[in-house]
C-alpha positions in Angstrom: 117.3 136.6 102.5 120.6 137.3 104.2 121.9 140.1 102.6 123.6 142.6 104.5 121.8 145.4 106.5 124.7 148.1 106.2 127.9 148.7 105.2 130.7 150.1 106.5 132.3 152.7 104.3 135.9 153.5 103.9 138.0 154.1 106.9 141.7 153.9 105.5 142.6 155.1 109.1 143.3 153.4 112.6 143.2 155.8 115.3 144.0 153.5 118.4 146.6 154.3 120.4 145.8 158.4 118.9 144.9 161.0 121.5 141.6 163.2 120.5 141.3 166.4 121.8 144.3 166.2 123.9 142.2 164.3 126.3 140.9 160.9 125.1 143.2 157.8 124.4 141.6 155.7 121.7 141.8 151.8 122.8 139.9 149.6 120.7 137.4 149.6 118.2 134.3 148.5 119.7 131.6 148.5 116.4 130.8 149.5 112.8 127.7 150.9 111.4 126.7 152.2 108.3 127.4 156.1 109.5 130.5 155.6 111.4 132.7 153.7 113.7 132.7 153.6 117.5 136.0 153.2 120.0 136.5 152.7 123.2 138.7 155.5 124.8 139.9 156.7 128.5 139.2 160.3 129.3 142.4 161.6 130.9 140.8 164.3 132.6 138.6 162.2 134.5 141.0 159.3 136.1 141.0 157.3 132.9 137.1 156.9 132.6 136.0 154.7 129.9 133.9 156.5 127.3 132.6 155.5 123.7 133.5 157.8 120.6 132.1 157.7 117.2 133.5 159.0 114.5 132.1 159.9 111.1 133.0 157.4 108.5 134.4 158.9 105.1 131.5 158.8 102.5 133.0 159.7 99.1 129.6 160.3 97.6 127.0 162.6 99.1 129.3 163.4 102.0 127.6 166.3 103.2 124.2 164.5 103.6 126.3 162.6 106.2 127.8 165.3 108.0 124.7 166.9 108.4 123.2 163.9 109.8 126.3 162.9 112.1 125.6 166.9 113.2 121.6 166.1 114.4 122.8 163.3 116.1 124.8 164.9 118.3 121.8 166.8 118.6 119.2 164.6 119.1 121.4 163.3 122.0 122.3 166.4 123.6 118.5 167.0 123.9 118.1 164.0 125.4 118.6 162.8 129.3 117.0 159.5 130.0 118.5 156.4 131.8 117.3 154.8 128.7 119.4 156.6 126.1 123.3 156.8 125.7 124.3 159.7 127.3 126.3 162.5 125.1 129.7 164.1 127.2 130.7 166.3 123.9 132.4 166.4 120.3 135.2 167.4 118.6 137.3 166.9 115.6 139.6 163.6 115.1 143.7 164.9 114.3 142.8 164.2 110.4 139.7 166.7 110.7 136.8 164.0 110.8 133.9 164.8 113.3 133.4 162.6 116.4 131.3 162.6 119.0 131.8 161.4 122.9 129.7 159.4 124.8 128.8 156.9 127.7 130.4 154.2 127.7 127.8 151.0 128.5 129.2 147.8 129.8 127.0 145.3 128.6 126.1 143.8 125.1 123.6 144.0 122.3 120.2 143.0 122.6 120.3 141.0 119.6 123.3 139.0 120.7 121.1 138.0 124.1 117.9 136.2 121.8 117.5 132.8 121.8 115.7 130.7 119.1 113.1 129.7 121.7 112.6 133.2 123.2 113.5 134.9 126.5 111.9 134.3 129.7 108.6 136.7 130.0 110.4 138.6 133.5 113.1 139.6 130.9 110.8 140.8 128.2 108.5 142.7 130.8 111.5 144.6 132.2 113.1 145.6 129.0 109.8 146.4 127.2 108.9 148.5 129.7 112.2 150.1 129.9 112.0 150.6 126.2 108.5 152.0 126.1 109.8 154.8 129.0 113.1 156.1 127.1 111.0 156.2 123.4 108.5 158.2 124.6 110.9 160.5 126.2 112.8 161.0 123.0 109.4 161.4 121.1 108.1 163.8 124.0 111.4 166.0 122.6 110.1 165.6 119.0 112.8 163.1 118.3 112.0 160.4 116.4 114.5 157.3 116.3 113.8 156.0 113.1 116.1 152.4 113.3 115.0 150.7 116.5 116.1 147.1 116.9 118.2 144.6 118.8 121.4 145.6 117.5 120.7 149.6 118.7 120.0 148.4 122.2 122.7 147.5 124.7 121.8 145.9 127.8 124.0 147.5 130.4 124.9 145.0 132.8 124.0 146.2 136.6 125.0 143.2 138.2 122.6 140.1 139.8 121.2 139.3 136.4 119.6 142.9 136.3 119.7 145.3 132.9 119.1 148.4 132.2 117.9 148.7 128.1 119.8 151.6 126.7 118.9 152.9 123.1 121.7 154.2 121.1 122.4 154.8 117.8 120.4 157.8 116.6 122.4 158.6 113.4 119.3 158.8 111.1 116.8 160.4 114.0 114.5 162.8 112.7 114.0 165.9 114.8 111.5 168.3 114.7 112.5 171.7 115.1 116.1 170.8 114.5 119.1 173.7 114.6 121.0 171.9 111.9 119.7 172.9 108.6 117.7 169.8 107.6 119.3 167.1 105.8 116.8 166.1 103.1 113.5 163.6 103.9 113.0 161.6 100.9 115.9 159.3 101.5 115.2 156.1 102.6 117.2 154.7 104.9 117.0 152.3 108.1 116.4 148.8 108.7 113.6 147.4 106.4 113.1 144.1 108.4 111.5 146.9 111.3 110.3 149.2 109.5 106.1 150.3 109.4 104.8 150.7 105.9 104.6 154.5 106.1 108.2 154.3 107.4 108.9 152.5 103.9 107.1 155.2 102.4 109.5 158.2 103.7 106.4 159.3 106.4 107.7 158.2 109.6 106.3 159.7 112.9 106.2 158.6 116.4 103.8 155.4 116.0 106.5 154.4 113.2 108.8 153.5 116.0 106.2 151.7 118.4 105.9 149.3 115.3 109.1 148.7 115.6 109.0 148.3 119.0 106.5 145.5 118.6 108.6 143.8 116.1 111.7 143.7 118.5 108.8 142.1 121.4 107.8 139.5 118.8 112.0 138.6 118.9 112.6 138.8 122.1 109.4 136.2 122.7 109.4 133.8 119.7 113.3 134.1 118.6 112.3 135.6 115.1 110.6 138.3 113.9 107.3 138.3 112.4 107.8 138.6 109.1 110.4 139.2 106.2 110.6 142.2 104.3 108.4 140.1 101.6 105.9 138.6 104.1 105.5 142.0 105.5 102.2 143.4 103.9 100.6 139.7 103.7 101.2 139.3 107.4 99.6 142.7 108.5 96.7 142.4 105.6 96.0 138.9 107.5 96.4 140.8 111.1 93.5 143.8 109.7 91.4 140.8 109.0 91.6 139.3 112.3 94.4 137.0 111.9 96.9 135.5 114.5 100.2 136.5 114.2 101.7 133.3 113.2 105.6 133.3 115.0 104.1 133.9 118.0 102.2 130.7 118.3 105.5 128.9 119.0 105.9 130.7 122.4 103.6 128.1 124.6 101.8 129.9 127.7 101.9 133.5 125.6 98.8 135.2 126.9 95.8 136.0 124.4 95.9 139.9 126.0 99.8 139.9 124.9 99.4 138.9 121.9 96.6 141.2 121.2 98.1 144.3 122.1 101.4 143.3 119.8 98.9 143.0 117.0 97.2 146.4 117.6 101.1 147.8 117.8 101.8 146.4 114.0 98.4 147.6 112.6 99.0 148.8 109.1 97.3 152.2 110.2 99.5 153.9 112.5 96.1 155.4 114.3 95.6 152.1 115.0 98.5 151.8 116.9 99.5 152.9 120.3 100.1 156.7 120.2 102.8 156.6 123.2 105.2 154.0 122.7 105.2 154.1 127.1 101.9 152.6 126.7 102.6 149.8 124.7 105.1 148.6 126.5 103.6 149.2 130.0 100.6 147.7 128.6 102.5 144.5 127.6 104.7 144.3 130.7 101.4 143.9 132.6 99.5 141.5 130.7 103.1 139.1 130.4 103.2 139.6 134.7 99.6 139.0 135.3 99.8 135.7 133.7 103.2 134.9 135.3 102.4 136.2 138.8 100.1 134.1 140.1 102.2 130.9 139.9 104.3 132.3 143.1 101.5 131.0 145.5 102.1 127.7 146.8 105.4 127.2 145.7 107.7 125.4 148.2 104.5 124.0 150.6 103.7 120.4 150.9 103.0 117.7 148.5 99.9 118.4 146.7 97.7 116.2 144.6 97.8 116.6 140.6 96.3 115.2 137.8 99.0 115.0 135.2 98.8 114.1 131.3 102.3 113.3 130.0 102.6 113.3 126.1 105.5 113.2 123.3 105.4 112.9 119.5 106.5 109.1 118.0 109.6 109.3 116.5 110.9 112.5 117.0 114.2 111.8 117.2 114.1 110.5 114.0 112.8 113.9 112.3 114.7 116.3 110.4 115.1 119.5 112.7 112.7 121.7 110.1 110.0 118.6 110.8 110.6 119.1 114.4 110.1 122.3 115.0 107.1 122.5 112.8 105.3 119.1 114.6 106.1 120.9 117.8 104.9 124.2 116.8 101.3 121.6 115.8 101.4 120.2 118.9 101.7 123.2 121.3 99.0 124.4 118.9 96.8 122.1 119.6 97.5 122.3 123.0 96.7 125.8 123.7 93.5 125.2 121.3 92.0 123.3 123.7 89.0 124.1 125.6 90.0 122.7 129.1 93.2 123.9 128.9 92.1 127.5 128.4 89.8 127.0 131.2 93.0 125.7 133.7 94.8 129.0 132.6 92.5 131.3 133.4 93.2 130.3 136.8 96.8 129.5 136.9 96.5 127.7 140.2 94.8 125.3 138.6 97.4 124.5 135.6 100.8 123.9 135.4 102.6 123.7 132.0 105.6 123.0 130.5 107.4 121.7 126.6 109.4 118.9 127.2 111.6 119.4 123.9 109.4 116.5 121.8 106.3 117.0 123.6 104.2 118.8 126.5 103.7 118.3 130.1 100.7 119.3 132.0 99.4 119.1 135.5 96.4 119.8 136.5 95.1 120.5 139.8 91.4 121.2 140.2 89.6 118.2 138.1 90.8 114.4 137.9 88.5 114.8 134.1 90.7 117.4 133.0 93.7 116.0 131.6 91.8 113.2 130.0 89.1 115.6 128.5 92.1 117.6 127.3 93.7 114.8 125.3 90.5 114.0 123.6 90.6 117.5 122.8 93.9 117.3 121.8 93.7 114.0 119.9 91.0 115.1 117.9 92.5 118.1 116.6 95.6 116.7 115.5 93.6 113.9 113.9 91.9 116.4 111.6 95.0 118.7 111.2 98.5 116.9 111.6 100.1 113.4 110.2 102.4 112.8 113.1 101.7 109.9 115.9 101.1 111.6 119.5 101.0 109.0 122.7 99.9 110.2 126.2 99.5 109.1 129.7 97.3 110.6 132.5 97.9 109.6 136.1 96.7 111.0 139.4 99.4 111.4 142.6 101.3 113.7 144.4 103.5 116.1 142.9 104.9 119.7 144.5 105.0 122.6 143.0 108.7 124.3 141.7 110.8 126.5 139.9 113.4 125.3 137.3 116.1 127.2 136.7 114.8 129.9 134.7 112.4 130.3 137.3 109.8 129.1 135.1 107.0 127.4 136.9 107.4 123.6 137.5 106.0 120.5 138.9 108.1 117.5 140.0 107.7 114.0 141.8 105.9 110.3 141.5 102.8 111.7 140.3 105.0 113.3 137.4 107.0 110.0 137.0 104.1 107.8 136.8 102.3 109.8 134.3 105.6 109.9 132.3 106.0 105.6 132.6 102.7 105.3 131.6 103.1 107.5 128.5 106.4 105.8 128.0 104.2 102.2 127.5 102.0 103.6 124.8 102.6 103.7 120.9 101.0 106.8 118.6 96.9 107.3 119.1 96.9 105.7 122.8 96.0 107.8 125.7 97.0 105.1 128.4 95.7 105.7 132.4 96.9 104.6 135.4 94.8 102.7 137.6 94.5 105.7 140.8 93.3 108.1 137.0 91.1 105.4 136.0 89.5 104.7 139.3 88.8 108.2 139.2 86.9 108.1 136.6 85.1 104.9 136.5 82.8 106.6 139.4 81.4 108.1 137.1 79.1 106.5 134.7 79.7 108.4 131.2 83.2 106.5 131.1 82.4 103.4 131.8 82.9 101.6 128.4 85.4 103.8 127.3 88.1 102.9 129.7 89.2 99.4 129.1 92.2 97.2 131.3 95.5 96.4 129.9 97.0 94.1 132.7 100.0 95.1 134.4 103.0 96.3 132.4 106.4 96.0 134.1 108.2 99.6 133.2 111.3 101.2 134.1 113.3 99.5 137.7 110.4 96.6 136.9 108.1 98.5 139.1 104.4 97.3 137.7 101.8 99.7 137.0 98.2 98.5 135.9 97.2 100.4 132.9 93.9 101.3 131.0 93.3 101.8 127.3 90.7 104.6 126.7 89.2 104.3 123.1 85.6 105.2 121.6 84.5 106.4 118.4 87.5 108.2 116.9 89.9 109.2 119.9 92.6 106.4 120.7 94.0 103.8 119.7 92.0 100.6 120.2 95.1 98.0 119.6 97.3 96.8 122.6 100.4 98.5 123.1 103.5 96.7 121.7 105.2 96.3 125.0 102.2 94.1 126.1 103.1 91.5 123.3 106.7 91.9 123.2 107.2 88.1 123.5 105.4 88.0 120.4 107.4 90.4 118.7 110.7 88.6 119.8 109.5 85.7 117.5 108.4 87.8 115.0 112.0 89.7 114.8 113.2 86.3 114.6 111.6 85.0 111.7 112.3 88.4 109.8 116.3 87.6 110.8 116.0 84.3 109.6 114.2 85.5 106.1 116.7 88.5 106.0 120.0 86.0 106.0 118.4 84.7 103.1 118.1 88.3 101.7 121.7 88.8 102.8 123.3 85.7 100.7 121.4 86.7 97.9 122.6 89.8 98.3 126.5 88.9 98.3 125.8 87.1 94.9 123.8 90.3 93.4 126.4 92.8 94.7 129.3 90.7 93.0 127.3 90.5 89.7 126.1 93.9 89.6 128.5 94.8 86.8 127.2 92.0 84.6 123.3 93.4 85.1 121.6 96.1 84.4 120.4 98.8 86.9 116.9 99.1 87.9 116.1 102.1 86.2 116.5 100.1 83.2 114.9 96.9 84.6 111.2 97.6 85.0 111.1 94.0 86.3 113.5 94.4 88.9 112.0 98.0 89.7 108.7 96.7 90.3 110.0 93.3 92.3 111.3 96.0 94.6 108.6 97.5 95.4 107.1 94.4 95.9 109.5 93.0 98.2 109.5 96.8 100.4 106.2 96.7 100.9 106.3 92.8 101.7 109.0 93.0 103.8 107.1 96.6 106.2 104.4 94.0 106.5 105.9 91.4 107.8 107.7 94.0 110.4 104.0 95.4 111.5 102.3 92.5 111.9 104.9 89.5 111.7 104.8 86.3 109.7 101.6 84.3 110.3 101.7 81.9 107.8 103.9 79.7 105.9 102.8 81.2 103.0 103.8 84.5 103.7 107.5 83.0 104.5 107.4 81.4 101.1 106.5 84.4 99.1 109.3 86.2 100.6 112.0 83.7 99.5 110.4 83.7 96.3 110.2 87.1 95.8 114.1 87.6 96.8 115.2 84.9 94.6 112.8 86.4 91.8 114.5 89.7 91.3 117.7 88.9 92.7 117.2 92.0 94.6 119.8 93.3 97.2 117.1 94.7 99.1 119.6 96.1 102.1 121.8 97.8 99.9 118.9 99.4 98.1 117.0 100.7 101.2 120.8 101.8 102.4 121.1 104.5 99.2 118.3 105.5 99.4 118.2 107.0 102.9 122.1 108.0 102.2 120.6 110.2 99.6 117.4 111.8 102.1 119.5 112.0 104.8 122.3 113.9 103.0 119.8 116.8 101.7 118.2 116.6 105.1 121.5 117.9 106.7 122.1 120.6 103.6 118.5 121.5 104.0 119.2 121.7 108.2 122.5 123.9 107.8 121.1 126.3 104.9 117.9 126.9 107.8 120.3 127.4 110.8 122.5 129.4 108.4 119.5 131.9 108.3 118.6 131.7 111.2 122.0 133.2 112.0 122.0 135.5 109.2 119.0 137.4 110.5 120.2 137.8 114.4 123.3 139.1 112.7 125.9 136.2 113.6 127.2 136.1 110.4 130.6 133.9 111.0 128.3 131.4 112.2 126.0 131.5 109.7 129.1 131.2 107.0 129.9 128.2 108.9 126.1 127.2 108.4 126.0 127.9 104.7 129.5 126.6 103.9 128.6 123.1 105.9 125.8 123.1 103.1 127.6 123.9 100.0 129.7 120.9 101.1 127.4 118.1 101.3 124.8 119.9 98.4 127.5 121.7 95.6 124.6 121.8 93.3 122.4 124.5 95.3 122.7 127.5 94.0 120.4 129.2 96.9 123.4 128.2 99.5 126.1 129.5 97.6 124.1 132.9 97.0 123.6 133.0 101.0 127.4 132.1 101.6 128.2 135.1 99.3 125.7 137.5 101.2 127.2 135.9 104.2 130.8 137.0 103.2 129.1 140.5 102.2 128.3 141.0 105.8 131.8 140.3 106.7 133.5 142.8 103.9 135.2 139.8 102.9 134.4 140.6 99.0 136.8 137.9 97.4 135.0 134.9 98.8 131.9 136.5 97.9 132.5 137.1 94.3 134.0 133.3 94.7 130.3 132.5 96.1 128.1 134.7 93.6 129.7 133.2 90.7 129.5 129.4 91.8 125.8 130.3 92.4 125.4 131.8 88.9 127.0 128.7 87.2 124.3 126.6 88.6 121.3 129.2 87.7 122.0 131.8 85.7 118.4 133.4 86.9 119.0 133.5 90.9 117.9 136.8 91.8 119.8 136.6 95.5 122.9 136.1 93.7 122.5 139.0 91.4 121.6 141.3 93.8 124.9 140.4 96.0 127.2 140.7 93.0 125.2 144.3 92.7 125.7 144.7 96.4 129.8 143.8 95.9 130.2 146.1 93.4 128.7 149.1 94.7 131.3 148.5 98.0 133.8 148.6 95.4 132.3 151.8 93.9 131.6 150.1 90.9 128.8 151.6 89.9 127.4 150.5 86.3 127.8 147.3 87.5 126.3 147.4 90.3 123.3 149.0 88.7 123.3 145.8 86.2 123.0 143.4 88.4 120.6 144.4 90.7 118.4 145.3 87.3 119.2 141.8 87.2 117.7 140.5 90.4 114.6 142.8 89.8 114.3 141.2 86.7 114.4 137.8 87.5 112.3 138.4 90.5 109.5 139.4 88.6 109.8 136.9 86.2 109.9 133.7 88.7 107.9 135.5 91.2 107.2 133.5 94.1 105.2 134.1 97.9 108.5 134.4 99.3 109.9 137.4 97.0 108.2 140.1 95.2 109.3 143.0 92.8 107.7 145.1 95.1 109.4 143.9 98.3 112.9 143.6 96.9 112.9 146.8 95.1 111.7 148.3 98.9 115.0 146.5 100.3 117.0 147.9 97.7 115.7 151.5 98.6 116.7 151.0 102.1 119.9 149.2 101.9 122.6 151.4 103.6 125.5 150.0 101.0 123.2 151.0 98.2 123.1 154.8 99.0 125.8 155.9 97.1 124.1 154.6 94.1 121.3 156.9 95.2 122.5 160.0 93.2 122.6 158.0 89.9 119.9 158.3 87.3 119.7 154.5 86.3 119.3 153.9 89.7 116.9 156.3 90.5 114.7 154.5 87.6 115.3 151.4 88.9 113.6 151.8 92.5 110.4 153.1 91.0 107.7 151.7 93.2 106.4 149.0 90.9 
């Protein structure tokens, strides 16, 4: 869902260009949150330093609840002195009277603003997990707990030569122990849900509380996503208690299995499970992400070495939708890692070297001239029994050298590399092709003879020839020829289809100008089924070309038949899959926006799919939660109510109109319409939302908390 995480309040007043305290000169505002607003000022005591100040938002309802939680964080942060944590210089009262507080100034940028989709390298992660684990268990060790860790509370500071120091900030709703401000009240729920352990959700938080956190914000900063929703949340750690994988992480190829078991103990559902000291979980993860990554140093920059490399990529990727793609990929490297021989290569990483390709996987082996091929019989056989999608490899053994590319991510270049890839590059889906120095190899010994079988030399790419080998037996591989080796073949065969086709074409000029005069196929059961006949004809011929006369005749027959314009037919009909491919595509990216927090590129996102698909009313309820996030409540409303005219029972679009309203302090109607959502949650329940789950979010959504107070409302969050 992208609904907003926070709001930000009413602030009527601009104070740049206002001195505070007669010493700092307010610049520019630099962020908003849900508590307050922060600006960049110069100290003119101190030779125009920069410094950050945050000042208390006005909060018409339940004010005092916010002052005495502006009042602990000041607090919190005066207790605190850690190269991890936002430093505190002092506070003071803004010329209207409205608290504020001073502090460090970072130059840098948000941690969430630095993720990519694919992850960030493992050096990265190590350093900042680390760095994260340290400054948390200081603030714990001073009976502070942060309560809303994530990406967007964590600047990077920028220290120069591509070196960051992880500061935490933001500790407006810590809870502190012992605290010298009389204690704001402990039932309230509020924080980000998305990061939030289930006692957390339950109003118990305590130190463990914010090392799940801290293991949610390592799942982003690996796999580009979080692992889980506020729905998915309790069916993801139920299936993690059981001994279940934690799914998102999969897509990061090369993760080690020690990683990802000690972010699985971190999210256990039990916080005794967990790791008491969040400075052990992340030590404990930095060294399990640099013990895999370490020992790929050696050798790098020496001599040629020899490799045994198996080059593969998925048929017809290109031609996927980017959903399709991401989930054959996320199969593939599956597979991959499933393997037997690979896991045996990576337990030694001199022996391996590994990298995606974008639409497939490149590995190089160097201790066995089996291992590659034993791997994609591994490999084959799995995706046989598990995926639909056509995989082609080539294995070649040569010289290669070890690199770094420019991620200094391990690498593996030259004509050992190249040949692999040409021989690959010869094959069609199910072939694992070899080279002749790979077969050679292998024919010494006896257990492959009769499994490896000679192709004949195939000219590839600068017509350099390379003699190639077909290995097939029992169900791994693909026991036809490659096409390339009858191309000649084909070349008549494309012919005759041309020929056949012009036919088509004529016929259909004559159809298409008499269209008006017939009637459409959905009417014409005849015609309907003559083109089926004719598809199915027609993507035999293309497979297998025209071998007899006969098969020539029933086409022009056929064609002449059911006067069918087969072109134009095949034409609408992708015209039609491709258009809800790219609103499908835009809506995804949209949310993929949406939940790192880029929210004028995920309207972009949203509003690209309300375009080409008007009639989804999902879309338009994310472009109105999109405009939420933005303040921007006019093109929201405009949003909601477009969704609502297309289903009246869209709980997303509900709860945004209940959202809007309570920004406008509207409260009955608020209240309404997220009775509304909760409604028609429960009533189309699905596995993606619950009543449970979205009454949870509505608990903890900062723009909700003025409702808080009100009885209806009150009623309304009752833990179903």
């Amino acid at each position: 869902m992208s609904a907003p995480e926070s709001h930000y309040g009413n602030s009527s007043t601009s104070y740049i260009g206002q001195l505070f305290s007669n010493r700092y000169l307010i610049q520019s505002e630099i962020a908003r949150g849900g508590f307050g607003i922060v600006y960049l000022a110069q100290d003119q005591q101190l030779h125009t330093k920069l410094v950050a100040i945050k000042v208390l938002l006005e909060h018409p309802v339940d004010s005092a609840w916010y002052e005495k939680k502006f009042k602990q964080e000041i607090e919190a942060l005066a207790r605190l002195e850690h190269p991890g944590i936002v430093s505190i210089f002092g506070s003071g009262h803004t010329p209207d009277g409205k608290p504020f507080l001073t502090m460090q100034y970072v130059k840098g940028k948000p941690l969430n603003v630095m993720i990519k989709p694919e992850g960030l390298s493992f050096d990265f992660v190590v350093k900042t997990m680390r760095q994260l684990g340290q400054a948390l268990s200081a603030a714990h060790d001073a009976n502070i707990l942060h309560c809303d860790m994530k990406p967007q509370n964590i600047i990077m500071q920028d220290l120069g030569g591509d070196e960051y120091q992880a500061k935490i900030v933001d500790f407006g709703i810590a809870k502190i122990r012992n605290s010298q401000v009389r204690s704001a009240e402990t039932t309230r729920l509020v924080g980000s849900e998305s990061y939030m352990s289930p006692e957390h959700t339950d109003g118990r938080p305590q130190a463990e509380s914010d090392v799940f956190s801290l293991a949610v914000i390592a799942c982003e900063l690996l796999a580009g996503r979080r692992p889980f929703t506020v729905y998915s949340r309790d069916s993801v750690l139920e299936a993690l208690q059981n001994g279940g994988r934690l799914e998102v992480l999969n897509s990061r190829f090369g993760l080690p299995p020690e990683a990802h078991r000690i972010i699985a103990k971190a999210l256990s559902n039990d916080p005794a499970m967990r790791y008491a000291r969040a400075r052990d979980f992340g030590e404990l993860l930095a060294q399990a992400l640099s013990t895999d990554s370490s020992s790929t140093t050696a050798n790098e920059g020496e001599d040629l070495e020899m490799a045994h490399t198996l080059f593969m990529d998925v048929v017809g990727y290109s031609k996927l939708p980017s959903d399709e793609q991401t989930i054959v990929v996320k199969q593939l490297q599956e597979a991959v890692t499933n393997s037997e021989t690979f896991q045996q290569a990576q337990r030694n990483r001199q022996n391996l070297t590994y990298k995606s390709t974008g639409d497939g996987m490149l590995l190089a082996f160097f201790n066995k001239p089996t291992a590659p091929v034993q791997c994609a019989i591994e490999i084959s056989r799995e995706l046989r029994a598990k995926s639909r999608f056509g995989l082609r490899m080539g294995v070649n053994s040569g010289t290669v050298y070890r690199s770094k590319d420019m991620n200094q991510i391990p690498d593996v270049a030259g004509a050992g590399v190249n040949i692999a890839y040409r021989v690959m590059d010869c094959g069609d889906a199910g072939h694992i092709l070899l080279s002749k120095s790979s077969a050679d190899l292998l024919l010494e010994a006896h257990e492959w003879r009769g499994r490896i079988h000679p192709l004949g030399v195939q000219k590839v790419k600068h017509d350099v020839p390379v003699h190639l080998y077909n290995l097939y037996f029992d169900d791994v591989g693909n026991r036809k020829s490659p096409q390339k080796f009858h191309h000649r073949k084909n070349y008549k065969v494309i012919a005759a289809v041309f020929a056949l086709l012009l036919v088509v074409g004529v016929t259909a000029f004559v159809v298409f100008n008499s269209a008006s005069k017939r009637a459409d196929t959905a009417d014409n059961p005849s015609m309907a089924s003559g083109e089926k006949e004719l598809r199915d004809l027609l993507r035999t011929v293309y497979a297998d070309g025209i071998k007899t006369k006969e098969e020539q005749t029933e086409i022009e027959q056929s064609v002449k038949k059911y006067s069918i314009d087969a072109t134009r037919l095949a034409q609408q009909e992708q015209e039609m899959k491709d258009r809800l491919s790219r609103a499908q595509m835009s809506l995804k990216q949209g949310m993929m926006y949406a939940s790192q927090n880029n929210y004028k590129e995920a309207i972009k996102e949203f509003a690209h799919s309300v375009q080409i698909d008007p009639d989804s009313s999902f879309a338009w309820a994310n472009l109105a939660a999109g405009y939420l996030s933005l303040n921007d409540l006019q093109q929201a409303q405009i949003a909601c109510e477009k969704s609502l005219a297309i289903d009246t029972q869209n709980w997303l679009a509900h709860y945004n109109l209940g959202s809007l309203y309570a920004k406008r302090g509207e409260v009955d109607n608020a209240i309404e319409e997220l009775s509304k959502a909760v409604q028609f949650v429960e009533e189309n329940s699905t596995p993606k939302m619950t009543k449970s789950a979205l009454v949870n979010y509505i608990k903890s959504d900062q723009t909700l908390i003025p409702l808080h107070t009100n009885s209806k409302f009150q009623q309304l969050i009752v833990r179903p």
